[in-house]
C-alpha positions in Angstrom: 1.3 69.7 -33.1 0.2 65.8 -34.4 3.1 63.8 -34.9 1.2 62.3 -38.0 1.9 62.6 -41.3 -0.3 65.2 -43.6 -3.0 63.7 -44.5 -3.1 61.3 -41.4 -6.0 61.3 -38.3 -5.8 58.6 -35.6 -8.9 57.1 -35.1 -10.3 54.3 -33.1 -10.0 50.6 -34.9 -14.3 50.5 -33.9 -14.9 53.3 -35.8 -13.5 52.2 -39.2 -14.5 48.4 -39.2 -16.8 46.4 -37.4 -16.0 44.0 -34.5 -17.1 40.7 -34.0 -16.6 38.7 -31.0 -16.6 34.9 -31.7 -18.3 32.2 -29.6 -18.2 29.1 -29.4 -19.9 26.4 -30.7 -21.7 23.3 -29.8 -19.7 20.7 -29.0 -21.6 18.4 -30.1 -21.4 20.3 -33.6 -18.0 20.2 -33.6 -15.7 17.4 -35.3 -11.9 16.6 -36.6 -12.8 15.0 -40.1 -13.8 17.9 -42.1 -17.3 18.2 -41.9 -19.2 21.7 -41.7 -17.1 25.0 -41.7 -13.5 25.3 -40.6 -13.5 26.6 -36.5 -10.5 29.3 -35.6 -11.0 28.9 -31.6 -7.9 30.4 -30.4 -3.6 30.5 -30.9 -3.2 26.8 -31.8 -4.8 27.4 -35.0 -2.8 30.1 -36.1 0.6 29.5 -37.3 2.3 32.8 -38.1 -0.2 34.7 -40.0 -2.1 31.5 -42.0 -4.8 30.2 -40.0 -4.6 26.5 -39.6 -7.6 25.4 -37.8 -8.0 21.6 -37.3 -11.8 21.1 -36.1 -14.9 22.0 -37.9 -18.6 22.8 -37.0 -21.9 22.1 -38.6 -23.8 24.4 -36.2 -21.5 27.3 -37.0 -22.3 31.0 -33.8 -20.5 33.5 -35.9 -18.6 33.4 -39.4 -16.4 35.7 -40.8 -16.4 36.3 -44.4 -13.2 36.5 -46.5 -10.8 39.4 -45.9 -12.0 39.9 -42.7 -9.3 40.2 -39.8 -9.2 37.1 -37.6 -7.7 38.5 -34.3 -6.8 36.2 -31.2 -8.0 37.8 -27.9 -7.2 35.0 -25.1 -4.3 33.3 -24.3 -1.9 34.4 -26.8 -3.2 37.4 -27.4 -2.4 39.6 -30.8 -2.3 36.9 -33.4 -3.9 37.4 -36.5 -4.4 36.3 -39.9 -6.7 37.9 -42.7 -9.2 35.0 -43.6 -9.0 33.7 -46.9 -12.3 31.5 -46.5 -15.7 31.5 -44.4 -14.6 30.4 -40.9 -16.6 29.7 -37.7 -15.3 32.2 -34.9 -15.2 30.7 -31.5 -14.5 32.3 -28.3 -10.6 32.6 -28.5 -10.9 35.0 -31.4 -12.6 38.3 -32.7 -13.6 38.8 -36.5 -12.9 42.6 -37.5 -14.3 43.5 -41.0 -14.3 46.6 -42.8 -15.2 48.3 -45.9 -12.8 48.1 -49.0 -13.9 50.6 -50.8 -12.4 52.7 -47.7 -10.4 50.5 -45.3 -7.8 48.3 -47.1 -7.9 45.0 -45.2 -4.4 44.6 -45.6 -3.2 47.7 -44.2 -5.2 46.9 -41.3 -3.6 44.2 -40.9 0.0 45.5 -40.8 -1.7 47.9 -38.6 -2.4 45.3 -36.1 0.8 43.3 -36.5 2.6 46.1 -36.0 0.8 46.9 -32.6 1.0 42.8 -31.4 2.9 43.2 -28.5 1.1 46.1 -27.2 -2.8 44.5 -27.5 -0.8 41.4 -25.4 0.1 44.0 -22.7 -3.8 45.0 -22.8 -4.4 41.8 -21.9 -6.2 41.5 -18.5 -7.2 38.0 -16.5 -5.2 35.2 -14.6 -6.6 31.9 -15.4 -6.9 33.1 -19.2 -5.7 36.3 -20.2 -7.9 37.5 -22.7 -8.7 41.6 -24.6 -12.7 43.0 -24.5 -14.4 43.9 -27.4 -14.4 47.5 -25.4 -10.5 47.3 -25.5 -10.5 46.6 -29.3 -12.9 48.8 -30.4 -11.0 51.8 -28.4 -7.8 50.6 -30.2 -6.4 54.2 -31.3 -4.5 53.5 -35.1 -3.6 55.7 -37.2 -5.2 56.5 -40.0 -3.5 57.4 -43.9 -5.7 58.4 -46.8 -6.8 55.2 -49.0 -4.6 55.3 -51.9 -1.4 55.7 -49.0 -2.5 52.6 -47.6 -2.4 50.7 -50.9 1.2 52.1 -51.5 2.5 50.9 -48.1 0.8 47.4 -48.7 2.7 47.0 -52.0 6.2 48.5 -50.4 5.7 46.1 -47.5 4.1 43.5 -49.3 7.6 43.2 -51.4 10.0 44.1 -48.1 8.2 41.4 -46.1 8.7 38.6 -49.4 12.5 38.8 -49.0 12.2 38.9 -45.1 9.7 35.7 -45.4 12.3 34.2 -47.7 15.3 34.8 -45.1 12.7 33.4 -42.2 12.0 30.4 -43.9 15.7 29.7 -44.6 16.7 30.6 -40.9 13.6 27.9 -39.7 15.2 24.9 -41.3 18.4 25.3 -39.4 17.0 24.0 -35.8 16.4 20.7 -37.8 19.9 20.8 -39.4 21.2 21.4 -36.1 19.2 18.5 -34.2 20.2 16.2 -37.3 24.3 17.1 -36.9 23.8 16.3 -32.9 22.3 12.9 -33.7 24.7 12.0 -36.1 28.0 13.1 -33.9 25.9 10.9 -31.3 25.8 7.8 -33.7 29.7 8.7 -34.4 30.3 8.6 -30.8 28.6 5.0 -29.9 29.9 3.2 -32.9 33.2 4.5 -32.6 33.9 6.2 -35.6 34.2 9.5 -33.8 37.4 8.1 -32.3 38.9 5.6 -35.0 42.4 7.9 -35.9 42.4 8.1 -31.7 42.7 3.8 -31.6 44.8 3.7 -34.7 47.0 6.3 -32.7 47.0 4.5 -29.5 47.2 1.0 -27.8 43.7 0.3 -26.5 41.7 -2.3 -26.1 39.0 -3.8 -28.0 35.5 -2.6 -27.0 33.1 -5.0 -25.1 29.4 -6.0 -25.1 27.8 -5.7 -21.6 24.6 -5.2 -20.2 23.7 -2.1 -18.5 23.5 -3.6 -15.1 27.2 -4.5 -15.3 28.2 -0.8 -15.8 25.1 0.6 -13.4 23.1 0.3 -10.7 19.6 0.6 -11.7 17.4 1.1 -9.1 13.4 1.3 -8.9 13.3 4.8 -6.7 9.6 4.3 -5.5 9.0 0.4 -6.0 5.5 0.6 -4.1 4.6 2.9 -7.0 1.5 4.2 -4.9 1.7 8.0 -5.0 2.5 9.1 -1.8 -0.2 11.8 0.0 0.5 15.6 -0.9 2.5 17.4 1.7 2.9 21.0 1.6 5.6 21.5 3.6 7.6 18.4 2.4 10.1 17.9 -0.7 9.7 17.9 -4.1 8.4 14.2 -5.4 10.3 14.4 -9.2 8.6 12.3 -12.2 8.8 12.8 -15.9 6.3 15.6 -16.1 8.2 18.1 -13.5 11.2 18.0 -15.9 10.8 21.0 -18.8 12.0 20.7 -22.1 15.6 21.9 -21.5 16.2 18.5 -19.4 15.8 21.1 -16.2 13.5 20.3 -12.9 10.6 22.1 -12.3 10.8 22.2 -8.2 8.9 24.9 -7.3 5.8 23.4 -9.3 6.4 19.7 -8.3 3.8 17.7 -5.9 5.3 18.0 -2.3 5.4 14.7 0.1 6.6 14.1 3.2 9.9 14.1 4.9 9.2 10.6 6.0 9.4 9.7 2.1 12.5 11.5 1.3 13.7 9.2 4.3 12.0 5.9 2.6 14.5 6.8 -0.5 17.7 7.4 1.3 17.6 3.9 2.7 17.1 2.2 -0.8 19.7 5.2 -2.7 22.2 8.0 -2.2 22.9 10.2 -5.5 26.3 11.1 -6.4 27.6 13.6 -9.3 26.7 11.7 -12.6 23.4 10.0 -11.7 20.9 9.6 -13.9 16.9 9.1 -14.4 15.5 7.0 -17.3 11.8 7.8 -18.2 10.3 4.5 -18.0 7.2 5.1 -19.2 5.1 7.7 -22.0 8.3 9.1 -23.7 10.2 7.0 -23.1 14.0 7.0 -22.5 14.7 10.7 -22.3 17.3 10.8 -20.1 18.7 13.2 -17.2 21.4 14.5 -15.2 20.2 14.5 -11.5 21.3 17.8 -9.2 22.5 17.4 -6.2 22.2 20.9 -4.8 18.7 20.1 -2.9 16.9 17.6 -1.3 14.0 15.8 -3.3 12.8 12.3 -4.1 12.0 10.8 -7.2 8.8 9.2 -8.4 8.0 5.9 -9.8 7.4 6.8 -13.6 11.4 6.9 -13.6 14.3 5.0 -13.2 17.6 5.4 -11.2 21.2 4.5 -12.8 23.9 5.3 -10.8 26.9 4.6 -13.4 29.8 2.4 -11.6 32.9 4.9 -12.3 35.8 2.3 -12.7 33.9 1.0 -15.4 32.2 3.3 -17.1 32.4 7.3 -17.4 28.8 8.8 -16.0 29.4 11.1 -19.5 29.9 8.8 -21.9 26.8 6.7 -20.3 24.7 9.7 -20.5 25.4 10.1 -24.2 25.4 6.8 -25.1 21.6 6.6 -24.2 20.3 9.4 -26.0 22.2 8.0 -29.4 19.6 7.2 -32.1 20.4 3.7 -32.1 19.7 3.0 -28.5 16.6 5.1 -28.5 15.4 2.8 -31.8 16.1 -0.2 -29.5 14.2 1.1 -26.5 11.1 1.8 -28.7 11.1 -1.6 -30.3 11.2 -3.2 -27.3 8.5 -1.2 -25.2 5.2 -2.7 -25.1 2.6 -2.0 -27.6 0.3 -0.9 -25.0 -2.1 2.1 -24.9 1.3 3.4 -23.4 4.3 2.4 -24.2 6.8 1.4 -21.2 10.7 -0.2 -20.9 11.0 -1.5 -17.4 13.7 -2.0 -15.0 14.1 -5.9 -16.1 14.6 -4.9 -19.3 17.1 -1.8 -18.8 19.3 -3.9 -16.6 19.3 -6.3 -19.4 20.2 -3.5 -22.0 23.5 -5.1 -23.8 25.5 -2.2 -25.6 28.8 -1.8 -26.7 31.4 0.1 -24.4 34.5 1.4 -24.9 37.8 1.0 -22.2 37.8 3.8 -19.6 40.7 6.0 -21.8 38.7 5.7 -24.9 35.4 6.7 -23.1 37.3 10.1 -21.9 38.3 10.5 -25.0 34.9 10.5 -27.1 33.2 12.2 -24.0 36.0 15.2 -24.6 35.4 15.3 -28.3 31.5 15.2 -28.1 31.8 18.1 -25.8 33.9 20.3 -28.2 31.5 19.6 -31.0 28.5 20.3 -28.5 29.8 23.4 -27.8 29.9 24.2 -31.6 26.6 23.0 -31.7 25.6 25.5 -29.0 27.5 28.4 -30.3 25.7 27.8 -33.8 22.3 27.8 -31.7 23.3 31.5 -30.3 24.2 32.4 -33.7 20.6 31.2 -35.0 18.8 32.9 -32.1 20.5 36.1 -32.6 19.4 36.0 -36.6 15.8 35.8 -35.8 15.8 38.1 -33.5 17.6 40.4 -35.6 14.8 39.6 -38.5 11.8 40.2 -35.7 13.3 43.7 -35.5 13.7 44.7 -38.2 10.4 43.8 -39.5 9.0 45.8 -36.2 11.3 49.0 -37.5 9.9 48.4 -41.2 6.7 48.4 -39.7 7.2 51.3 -37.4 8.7 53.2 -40.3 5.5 52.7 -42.5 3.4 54.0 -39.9 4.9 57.1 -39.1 4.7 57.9 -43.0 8.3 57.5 -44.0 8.0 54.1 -46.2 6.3 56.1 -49.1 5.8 59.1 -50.7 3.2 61.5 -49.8 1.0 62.2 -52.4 -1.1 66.1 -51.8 -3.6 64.9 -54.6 -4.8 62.1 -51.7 -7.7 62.6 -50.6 -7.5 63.6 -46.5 -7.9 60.5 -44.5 -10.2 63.1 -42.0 -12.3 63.4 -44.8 -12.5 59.4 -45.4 -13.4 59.0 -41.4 -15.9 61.4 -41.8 -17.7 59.4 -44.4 -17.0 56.2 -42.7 -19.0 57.4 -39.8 -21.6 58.9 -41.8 -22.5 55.9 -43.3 -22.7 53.8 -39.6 -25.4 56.7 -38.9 -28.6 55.1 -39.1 -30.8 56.3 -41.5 -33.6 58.5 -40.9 -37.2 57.3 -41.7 -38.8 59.7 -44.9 -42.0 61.3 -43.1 -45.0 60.6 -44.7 -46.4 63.1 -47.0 -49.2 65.3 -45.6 
């Protein structure tokens, strides 16, 4: 028995639209000011389901026309947008067309939204994972009668406005979030977080010192030749092993030898509440060193080891990622190709500091409001995910038949596929008359 809807066939997505693989072109051809026709080559140009391509060709391989499907098929696989302009396919995407008159375009694409995940899964490769033009042309959909799929467009046309709406309101909350951190940072360094705390106790004034009298800083690699690749050594830790959660990458960092890691322990030991400085490219991101494994450090970075009579490793650590030391550090990097703060001028770094009490203080108080911060964080992530599923179930629901009506008076969708196929027949040749 079909688990379809009356009316309903599955078909294959090749056999109701035509598939069109992209390539890419000329590079040569291919520019960043706006000459020639937009190029979609692949995810980066997509963003959500508006294409956004950035390059253009004047020796365009294939174009899609407007309404066609633009599907990615490497990489990130399953993205799509229906193209509202002519666009030069390259190789990272597929065109799919079909005929309005039969096919609404965007049903289709609901269609194919709806099955994302899955065409990901199909996926097949290890350098770039990437979907044949065999796989999406055997794509099994299923298939309603044409006036059905202009009903579930409208219906899902109007859910997916309010869920759109609710998205868009969600997606302006990581930026209010990052905004609220940097101000309670600010707070924190010019001591407004803890003015009823000195009003309320007898402290003593801050002071202004340079970082070197509250740290050691210390060059980790000061021959800054990149020592030989070992693959049995230890981890050799610069900026670019560290991920975008402030957390080491050590199985994918370059490996050196055990007579380096030796090199380092002569000039440093680490102890809880070291840091790393980035020195150089982005500069001043700063880090918490772990001390659970053995590694060494590279020479795109800079040790401080915070002197703990004098300054709480906390309150350091915070007190360099607040906007107004990062704006100092930038305007004082040179205005090379790429910008760099060196050790000379971080020992020199002069900053207000708070006595030891005080500094406990605002470190406690940051991390309470941190942890707020982190809770609303949860909150946000558990809200779009929550809005991701239920536009899958909305989906899902409209493609087992149960988002509108049935209507007996449609014409049967097996009827439609058997036209659509007709028609791809090719013509016979009239005989010539006797």
């Amino acid at each position: 028995m079909s688990d379809l809807p009356t009316g309903w066939i599955k078909t294959k997505l090749g056999e109701v639209s035509e598939i069109n693989m992209g390539q890419s072109p000329s590079g040569t051809a291919t520019n960043s000011n706006g000459q020639g026709i937009p190029l979609v080559g692949g995810a980066s140009d997509f963003e959500e389901d508006i294409l956004t391509p950035t390059r253009y060709t004047s020796a365009p391989t294939k174009i899609c026309q407007p309404n066609d499907l633009i599907l990615c098929i490497r990489a990130t696989i399953g993205k799509l947008a229906l193209a509202k302009g002519s666009y030069c396919l390259g190789r990272g995407v597929a065109g799919i067309r079909s005929d309005s008159t039969k096919i609404n375009s965007h049903w289709l694409c609901y269609a194919l939204i709806k099955d994302a995940v899955e065409l990901d899964k199909a996926g097949t490769g290890s350098t770039f994972r990437s979907i044949s033009k065999e796989t999406i042309f055997s794509w099994i959909i299923p298939l309603p009668p044409l006036d059905e799929q202009r009903r579930i467009v409208a219906k899902l046309d109007t859910l997916f406005s309010h869920t759109r709406k609710a998205r868009e309101e969600l997606d302006r909350i990581p930026d209010l979030i990052k905004r609220y951190k940097q101000a309670v940072l600010s707070a924190a360094c010019s001591g407004k977080l803890t003015e009823d705390w000195r009003r309320e106790n007898d402290c003593e004034k801050w002071n202004k010192l340079k970082l070197e009298n509250v740290a050691n800083i210390i060059d980790p690699h000061p021959s800054h030749r990149t020592p030989k690749e070992c693959k049995e050594g230890v981890p050799y830790l610069g900026i670019g092993d560290i991920n975008s959660d402030g957390k080491f990458d050590f199985v994918n960092a370059r490996q050196v030898s055990i007579d380096i890691l030796k090199e380092h322990q002569e000039r440093y030991t680490l102890t809880e509440g070291d840091l790393i400085f980035r020195k150089i490219g982005t500069l001043g991101k700063v880090t918490r060193l772990p001390l659970d494994c053995k590694y060494t450090l590279s020479a795109n970075v800079i040790l401080i080891q915070p002197i703990s009579n004098i300054v709480e490793h906390s309150y350091l650590f915070y007190f360099l990622q607040a906007p107004e030391t990062m704006k100092i550090v930038l305007d004082q990097s040179n205005s090379t190709s790429q910008a760099a703060f060196g050790i000379k001028k971080l020992r020199a770094f002069e900053f207000m500091i708070a006595a030891l009490p005080e500094q406990q203080e605002i470190v406690k108080r940051l991390e309470e409001k941190f942890k707020a911060i982190e809770q609303m964080e949860a909150q946000y992530q558990k809200a779009s995910k929550l809005l991701d599923r239920l536009e899958q179930a909305t989906l899902s629901k409209a493609f087992r038949g149960e988002l509108v009506p049935q209507d007996p008076n449609d014409e049967p969708a097996s009827v439609l596929l058997e036209r659509i196929l007709a028609e791809k027949q090719p013509k016979k040749k009239a005989e010539p008359r006797k």
